[in-house]
MITILO-892520 format. One record per residue (C-alpha): residue in three letters; x, y, z. Coordinates in steps of 0.25 Angstrom, whole numbers, padded with zeros to 4 digits, m for minus. Each point is the difference from the previous one (the first is absolute). Example, Ala and Ser with C-alpha at 12.3 -4.5 7.8 and 13.67 -1.06 7.14 Angstrom:
BEGIN
['ALA'; [0049; m0018; 0031]]
['SER'; [0006; 0014; m0002]]
//
This chain:
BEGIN
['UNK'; [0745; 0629; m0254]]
['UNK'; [m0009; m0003; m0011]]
['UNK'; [m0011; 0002; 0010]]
['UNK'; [0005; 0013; 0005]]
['UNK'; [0000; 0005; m0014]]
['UNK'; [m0015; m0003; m0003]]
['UNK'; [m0005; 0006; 0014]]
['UNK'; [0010; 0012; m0004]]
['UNK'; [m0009; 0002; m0014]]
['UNK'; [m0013; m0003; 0005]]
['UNK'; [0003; 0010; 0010]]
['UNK'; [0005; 0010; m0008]]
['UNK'; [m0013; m0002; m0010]]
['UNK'; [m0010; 0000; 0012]]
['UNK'; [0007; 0015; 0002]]
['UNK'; [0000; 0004; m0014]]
['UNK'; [m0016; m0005; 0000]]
['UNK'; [m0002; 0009; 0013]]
['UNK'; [0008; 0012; m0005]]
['UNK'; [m0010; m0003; m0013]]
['UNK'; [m0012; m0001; 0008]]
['UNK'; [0003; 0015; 0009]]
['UNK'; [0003; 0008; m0013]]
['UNK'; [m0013; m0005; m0007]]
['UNK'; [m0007; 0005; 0012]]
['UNK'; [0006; 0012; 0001]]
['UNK'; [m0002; 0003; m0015]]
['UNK'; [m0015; m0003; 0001]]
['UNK'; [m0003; 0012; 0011]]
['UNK'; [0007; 0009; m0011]]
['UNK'; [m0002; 0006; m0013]]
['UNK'; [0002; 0011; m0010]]
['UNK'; [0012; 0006; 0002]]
['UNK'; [0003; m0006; 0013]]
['UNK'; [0000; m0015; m0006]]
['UNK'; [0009; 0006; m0013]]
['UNK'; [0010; 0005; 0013]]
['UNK'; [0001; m0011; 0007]]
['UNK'; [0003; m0008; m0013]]
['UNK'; [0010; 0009; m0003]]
['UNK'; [0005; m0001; 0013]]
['UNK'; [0000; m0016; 0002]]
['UNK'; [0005; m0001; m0016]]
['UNK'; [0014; 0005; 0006]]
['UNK'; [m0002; m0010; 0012]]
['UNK'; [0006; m0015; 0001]]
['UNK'; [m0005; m0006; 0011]]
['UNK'; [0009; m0011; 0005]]
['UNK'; [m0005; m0013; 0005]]
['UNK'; [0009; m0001; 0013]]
['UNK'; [m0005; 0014; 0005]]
['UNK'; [m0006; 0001; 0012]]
['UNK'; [m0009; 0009; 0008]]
['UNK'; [0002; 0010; 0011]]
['UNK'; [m0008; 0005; 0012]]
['UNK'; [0003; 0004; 0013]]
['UNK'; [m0009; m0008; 0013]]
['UNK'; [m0016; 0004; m0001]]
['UNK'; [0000; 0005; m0015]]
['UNK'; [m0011; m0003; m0008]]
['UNK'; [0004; 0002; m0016]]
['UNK'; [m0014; m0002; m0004]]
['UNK'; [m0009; 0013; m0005]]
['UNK'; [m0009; 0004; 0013]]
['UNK'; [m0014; 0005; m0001]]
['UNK'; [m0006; 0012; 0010]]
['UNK'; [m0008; m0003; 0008]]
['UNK'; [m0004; 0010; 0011]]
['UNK'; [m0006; m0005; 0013]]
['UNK'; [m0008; 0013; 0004]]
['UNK'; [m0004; 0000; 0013]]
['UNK'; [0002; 0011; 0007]]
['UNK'; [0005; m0003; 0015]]
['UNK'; [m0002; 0009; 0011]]
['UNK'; [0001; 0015; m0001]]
['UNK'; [0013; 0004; 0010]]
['UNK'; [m0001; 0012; 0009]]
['UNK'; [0002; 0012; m0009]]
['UNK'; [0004; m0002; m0014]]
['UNK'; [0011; m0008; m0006]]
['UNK'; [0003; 0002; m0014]]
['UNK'; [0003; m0010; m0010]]
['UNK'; [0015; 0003; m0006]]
['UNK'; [m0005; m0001; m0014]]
['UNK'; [m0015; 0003; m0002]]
['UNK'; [m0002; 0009; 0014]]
['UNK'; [m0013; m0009; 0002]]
['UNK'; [m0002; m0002; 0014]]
['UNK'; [0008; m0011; 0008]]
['UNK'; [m0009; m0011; 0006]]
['UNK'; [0006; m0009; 0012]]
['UNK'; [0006; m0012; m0007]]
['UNK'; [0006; m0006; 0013]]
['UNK'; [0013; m0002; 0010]]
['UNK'; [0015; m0008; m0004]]
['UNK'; [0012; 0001; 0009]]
['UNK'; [0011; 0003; m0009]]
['UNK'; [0017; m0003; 0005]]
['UNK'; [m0004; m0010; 0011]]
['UNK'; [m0006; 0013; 0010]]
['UNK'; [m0006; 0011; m0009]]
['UNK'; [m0017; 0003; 0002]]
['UNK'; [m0003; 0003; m0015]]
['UNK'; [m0013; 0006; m0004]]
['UNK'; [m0004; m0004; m0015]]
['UNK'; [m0012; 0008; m0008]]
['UNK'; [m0007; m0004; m0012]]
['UNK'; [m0004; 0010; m0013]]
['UNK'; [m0015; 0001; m0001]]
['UNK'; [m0002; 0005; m0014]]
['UNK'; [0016; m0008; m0007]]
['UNK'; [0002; m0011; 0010]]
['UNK'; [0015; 0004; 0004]]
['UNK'; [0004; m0005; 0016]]
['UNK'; [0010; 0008; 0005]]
['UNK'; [0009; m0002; 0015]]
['UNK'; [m0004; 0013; 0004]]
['UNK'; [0009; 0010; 0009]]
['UNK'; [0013; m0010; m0003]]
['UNK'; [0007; 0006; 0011]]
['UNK'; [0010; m0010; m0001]]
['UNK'; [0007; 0000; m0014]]
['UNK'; [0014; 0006; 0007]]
['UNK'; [0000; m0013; 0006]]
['UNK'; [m0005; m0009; m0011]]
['UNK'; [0013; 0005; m0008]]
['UNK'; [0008; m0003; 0008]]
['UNK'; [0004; m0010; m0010]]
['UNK'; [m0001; 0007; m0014]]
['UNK'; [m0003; m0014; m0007]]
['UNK'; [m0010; m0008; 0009]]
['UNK'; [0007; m0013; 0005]]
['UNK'; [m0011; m0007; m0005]]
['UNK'; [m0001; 0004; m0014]]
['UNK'; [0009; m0014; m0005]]
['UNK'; [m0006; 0002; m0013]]
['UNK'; [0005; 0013; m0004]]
['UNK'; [0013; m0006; m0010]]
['UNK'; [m0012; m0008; m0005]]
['UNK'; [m0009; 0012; m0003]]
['UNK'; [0010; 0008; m0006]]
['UNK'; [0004; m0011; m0009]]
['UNK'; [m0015; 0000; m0004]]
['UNK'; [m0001; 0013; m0001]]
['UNK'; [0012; 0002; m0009]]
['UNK'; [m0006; m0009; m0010]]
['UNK'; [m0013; 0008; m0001]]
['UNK'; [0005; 0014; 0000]]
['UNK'; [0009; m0005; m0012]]
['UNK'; [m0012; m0007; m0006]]
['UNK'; [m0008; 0014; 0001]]
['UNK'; [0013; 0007; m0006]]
['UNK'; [0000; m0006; m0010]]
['UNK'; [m0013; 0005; m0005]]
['UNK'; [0004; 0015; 0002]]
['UNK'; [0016; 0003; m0006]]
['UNK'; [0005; m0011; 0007]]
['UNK'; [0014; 0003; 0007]]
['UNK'; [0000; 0015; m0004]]
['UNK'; [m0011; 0004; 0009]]
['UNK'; [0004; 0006; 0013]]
['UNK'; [m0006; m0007; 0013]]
['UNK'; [0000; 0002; 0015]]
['UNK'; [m0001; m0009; 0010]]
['UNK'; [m0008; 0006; 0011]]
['UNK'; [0003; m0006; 0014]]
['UNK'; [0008; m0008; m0004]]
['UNK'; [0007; m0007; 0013]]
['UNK'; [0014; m0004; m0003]]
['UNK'; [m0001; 0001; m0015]]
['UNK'; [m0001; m0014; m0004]]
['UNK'; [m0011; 0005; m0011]]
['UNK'; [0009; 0010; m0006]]
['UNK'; [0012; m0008; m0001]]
['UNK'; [m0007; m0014; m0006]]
['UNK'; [m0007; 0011; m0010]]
['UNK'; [0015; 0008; m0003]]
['UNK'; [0006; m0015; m0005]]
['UNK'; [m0010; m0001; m0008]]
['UNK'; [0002; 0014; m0008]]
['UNK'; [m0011; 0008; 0006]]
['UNK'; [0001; 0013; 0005]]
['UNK'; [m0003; m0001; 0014]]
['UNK'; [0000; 0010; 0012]]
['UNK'; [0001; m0003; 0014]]
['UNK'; [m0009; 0009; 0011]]
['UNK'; [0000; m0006; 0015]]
['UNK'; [m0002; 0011; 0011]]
['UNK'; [0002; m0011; 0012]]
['UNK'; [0009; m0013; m0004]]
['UNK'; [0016; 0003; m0004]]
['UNK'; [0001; m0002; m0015]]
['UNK'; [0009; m0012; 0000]]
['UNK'; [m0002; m0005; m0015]]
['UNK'; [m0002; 0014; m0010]]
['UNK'; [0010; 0006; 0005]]
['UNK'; [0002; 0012; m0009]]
['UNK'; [m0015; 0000; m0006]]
['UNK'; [m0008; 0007; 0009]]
['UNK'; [m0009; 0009; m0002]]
['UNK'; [m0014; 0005; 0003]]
['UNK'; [m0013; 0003; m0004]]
['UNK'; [0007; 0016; m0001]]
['UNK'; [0009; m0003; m0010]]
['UNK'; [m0009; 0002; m0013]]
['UNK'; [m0010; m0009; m0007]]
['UNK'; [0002; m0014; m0002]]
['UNK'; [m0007; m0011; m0009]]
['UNK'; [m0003; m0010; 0012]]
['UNK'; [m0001; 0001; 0016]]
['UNK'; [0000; m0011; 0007]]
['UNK'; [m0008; m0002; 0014]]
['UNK'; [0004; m0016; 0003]]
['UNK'; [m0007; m0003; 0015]]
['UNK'; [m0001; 0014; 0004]]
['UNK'; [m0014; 0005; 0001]]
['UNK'; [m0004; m0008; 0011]]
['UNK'; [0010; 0009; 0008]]
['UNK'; [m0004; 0014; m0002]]
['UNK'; [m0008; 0007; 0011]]
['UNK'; [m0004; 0011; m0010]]
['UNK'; [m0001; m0008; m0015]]
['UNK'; [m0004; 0013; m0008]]
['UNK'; [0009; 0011; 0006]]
['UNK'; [0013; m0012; 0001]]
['UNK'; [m0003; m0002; m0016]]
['UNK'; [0001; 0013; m0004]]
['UNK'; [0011; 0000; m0003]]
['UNK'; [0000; m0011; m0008]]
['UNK'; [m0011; 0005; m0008]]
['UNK'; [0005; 0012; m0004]]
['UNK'; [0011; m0008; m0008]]
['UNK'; [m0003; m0010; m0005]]
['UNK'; [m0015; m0004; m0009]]
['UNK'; [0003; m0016; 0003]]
['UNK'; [0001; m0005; 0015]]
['UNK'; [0001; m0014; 0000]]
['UNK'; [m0002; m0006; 0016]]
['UNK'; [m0004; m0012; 0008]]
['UNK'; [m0009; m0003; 0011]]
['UNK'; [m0009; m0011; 0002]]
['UNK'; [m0015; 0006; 0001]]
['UNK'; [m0008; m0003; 0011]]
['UNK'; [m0009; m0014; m0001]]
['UNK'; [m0013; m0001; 0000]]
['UNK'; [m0007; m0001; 0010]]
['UNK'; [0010; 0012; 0007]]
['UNK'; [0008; m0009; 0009]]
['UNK'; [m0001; 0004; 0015]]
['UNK'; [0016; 0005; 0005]]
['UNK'; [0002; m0015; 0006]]
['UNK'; [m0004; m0006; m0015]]
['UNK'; [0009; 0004; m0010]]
['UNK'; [0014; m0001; m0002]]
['UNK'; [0003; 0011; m0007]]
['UNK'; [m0002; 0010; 0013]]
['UNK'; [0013; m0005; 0004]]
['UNK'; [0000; 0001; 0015]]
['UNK'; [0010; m0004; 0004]]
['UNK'; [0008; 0010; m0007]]
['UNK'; [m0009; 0013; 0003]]
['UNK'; [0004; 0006; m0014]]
['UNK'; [m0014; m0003; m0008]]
['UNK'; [m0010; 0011; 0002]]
['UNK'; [m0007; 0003; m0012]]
['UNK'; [m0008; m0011; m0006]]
['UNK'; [m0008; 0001; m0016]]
['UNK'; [m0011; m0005; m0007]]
['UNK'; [0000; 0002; m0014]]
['UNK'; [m0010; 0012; 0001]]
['UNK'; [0009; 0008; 0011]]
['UNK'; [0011; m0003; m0010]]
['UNK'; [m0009; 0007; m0010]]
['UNK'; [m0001; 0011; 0008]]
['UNK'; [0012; 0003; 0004]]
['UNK'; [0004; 0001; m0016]]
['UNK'; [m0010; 0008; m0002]]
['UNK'; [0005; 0009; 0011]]
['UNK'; [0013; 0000; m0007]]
['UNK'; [m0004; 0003; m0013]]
['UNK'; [0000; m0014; m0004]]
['UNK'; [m0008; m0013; m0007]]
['UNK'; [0004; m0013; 0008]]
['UNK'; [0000; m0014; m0006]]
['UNK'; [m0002; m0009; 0014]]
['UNK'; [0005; m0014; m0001]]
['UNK'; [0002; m0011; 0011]]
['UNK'; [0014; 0006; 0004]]
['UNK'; [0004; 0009; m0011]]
['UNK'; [m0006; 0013; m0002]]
['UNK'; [0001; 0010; m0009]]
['UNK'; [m0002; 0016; 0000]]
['UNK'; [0000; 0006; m0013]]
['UNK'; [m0004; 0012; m0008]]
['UNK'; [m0001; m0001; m0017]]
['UNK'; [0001; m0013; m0008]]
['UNK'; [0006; m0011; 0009]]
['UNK'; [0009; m0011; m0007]]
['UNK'; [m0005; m0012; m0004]]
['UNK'; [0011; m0006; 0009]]
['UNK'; [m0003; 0007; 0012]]
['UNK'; [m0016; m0005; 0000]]
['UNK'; [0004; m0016; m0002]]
['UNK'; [0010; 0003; 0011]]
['UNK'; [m0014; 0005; 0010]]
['UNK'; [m0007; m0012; m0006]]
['UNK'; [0008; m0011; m0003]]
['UNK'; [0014; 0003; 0009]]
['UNK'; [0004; m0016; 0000]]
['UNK'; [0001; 0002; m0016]]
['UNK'; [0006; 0015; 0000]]
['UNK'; [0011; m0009; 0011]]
['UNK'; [0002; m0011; m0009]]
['UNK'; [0002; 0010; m0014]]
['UNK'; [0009; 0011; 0008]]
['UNK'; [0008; m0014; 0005]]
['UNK'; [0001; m0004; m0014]]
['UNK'; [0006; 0013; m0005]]
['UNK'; [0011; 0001; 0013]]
['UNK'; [0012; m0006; m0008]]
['UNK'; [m0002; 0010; m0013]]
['UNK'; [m0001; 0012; 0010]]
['UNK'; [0012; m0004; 0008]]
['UNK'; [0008; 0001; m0012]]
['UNK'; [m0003; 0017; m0001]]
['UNK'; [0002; m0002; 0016]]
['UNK'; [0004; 0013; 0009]]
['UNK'; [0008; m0008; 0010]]
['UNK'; [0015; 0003; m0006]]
['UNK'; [m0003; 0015; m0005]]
['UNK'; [m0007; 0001; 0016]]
['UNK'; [0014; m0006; 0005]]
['UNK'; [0010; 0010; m0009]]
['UNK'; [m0009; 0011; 0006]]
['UNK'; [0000; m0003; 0014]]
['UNK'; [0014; m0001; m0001]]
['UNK'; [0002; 0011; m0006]]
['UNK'; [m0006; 0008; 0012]]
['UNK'; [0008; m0007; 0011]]
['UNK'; [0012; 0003; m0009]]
['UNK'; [m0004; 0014; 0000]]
['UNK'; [m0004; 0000; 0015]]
['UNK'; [0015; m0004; 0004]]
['UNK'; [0010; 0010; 0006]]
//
């Protein structure tokens, strides 16, 4: 027992020493006013020793560089436009998407973006809302949930209104209303099994935060879909994983998800940049996390792009003070309510 105890504290110091090492290197890319935020922030944070991290299969919680391979391709018959710069398209290659589909993939000359190009199959792709592969999804909200509340944290906390834009089932909304924030739920395509009674969309007023977690790589049309979006809110917060370098070929990369048929769009950090600039935003591009934005942006919202392992570990650290101002009860009594109101 004596033995379990020691290993039980070195343990727990080896973490303390780690959680140490990833804010110092986060405070060292920082300074001004964006090292006196994150001080504020982390001065309200405890960081427990027995926490751990969370990431869904393929993740990578490091910062990324861009790093855009330019060559060109081959020029197709005619001319295909890029779906965020309109440079032309050049030939990137052939994939077979669910088991039997031909798909034809182009690359961006002038930002880098591939894109499966005339996805003709999507009705069939969703026939399942939610992939039968995504396993890590529960993990990635959990995640997630930790960031957002982190970035929150740096901007009114529980107070701002927020929207969860394709959301699936609402997982995100749900773990985000226990822990006090309000949390809207938008999904145009899966049932809404968990926010019941928090929907909303990007039509329904201003909101502080929109967030976009695993979506962009669905959209056919990424300007026109987030429209919307942009119209309403001055913070989009999504995820994608950016396209390594060199460009992987459809048959070299994880991320093009074949198997399901629902990736189409693919980024580099430059054709993130432009499709903020098309939607009248500046774009902060990290290794997964992303953020559009117009005005100052939070403290907490940049160590989220750069450092994401430290924004999980400090938004972990404050779940047990949120979840005392928690929705869930209020968020019951109202559902109730309505199906009180509902019966004959």
């Amino acid at each position: 027992m004596r033995f379990v105890d020691e290993v039980a504290q070195i343990s727990a110091a080896q973490r303390r020493r780690a959680i140490t090492d990833e804010i110092m290197d986060a405070i060292r890319v920082l300074s001004g006013p964006e090292l006196a935020g994150v001080q504020r922030a982390a001065a309200v944070l405890t960081v427990g020793g027995g926490m751990s991290t969370a990431g869904s299969s393929g993740e990578r919680l490091g910062p990324a560089r861009d790093v855009v391979d330019r060559s060109e391709g081959r020029s197709f018959v005619g001319r295909t436009a890029c779906r965020v710069c309109d440079s032309e398209m050049g030939d990137f290659g052939n994939g077979i998407v669910l088991g039997d589909v031909d798909v034809r993939y182009g690359r961006c000359a002038g930002c880098g973006l591939v894109a499966a190009l005339d996805p003709d199959w999507l009705d069939r792709a969703y026939t399942e809302e939610i992939n039968a592969l995504d396993v890590g999804r529960l993990r990635r909200c959990l995640m997630m949930s930790d960031i957002v509340a982190f970035v929150l944290r740096g901007m009114g906390g529980q107070d701002v209104r927020c929207l969860d834009w394709a959301g699936g089932y609402g997982v995100l909304t749900r773990l985000l209303r226990d822990r006090g924030y309000d949390f809207h739920h938008h999904e145009p395509l899966a049932p809404n099994v968990f926010a019941k009674g928090v929907t909303a969309s990007p039509d329904d007023g201003r909101y502080g935060l929109i967030t976009a977690i695993e979506v962009l790589e669905h959209l056919v049309d990424p300007a026109n879909e987030l429209a919307a979006v942009a119209a309403s809110t001055d913070l989009l917060l999504a995820t994608t994983e950016p396209i390594p370098s060199p460009t992987p070929k459809p048959d070299e990369w994880w991320y093009y998800s074949p198997d399901t048929g629902q990736h189409v769009t693919f980024y580099t950090h430059q054709s993130l940049q432009q499709l903020g600039r098309k939607l009248g935003y500046r774009v902060l591009c990290g290794s997964f996390v992303h953020l559009f934005y117009r005005g100052k942006l939070p403290a907490t919202a940049r160590l989220a792009v750069t450092s994401p392992r430290l924004a999980t570990l400090l938004g972990a650290s404050i779940a047990p003070l949120d979840r005392r101002y928690g929705r869930t009860e209020a968020d019951t009594a109202e559902l109730g309510r309505r199906l009180r109101g509902a019966l004959p």
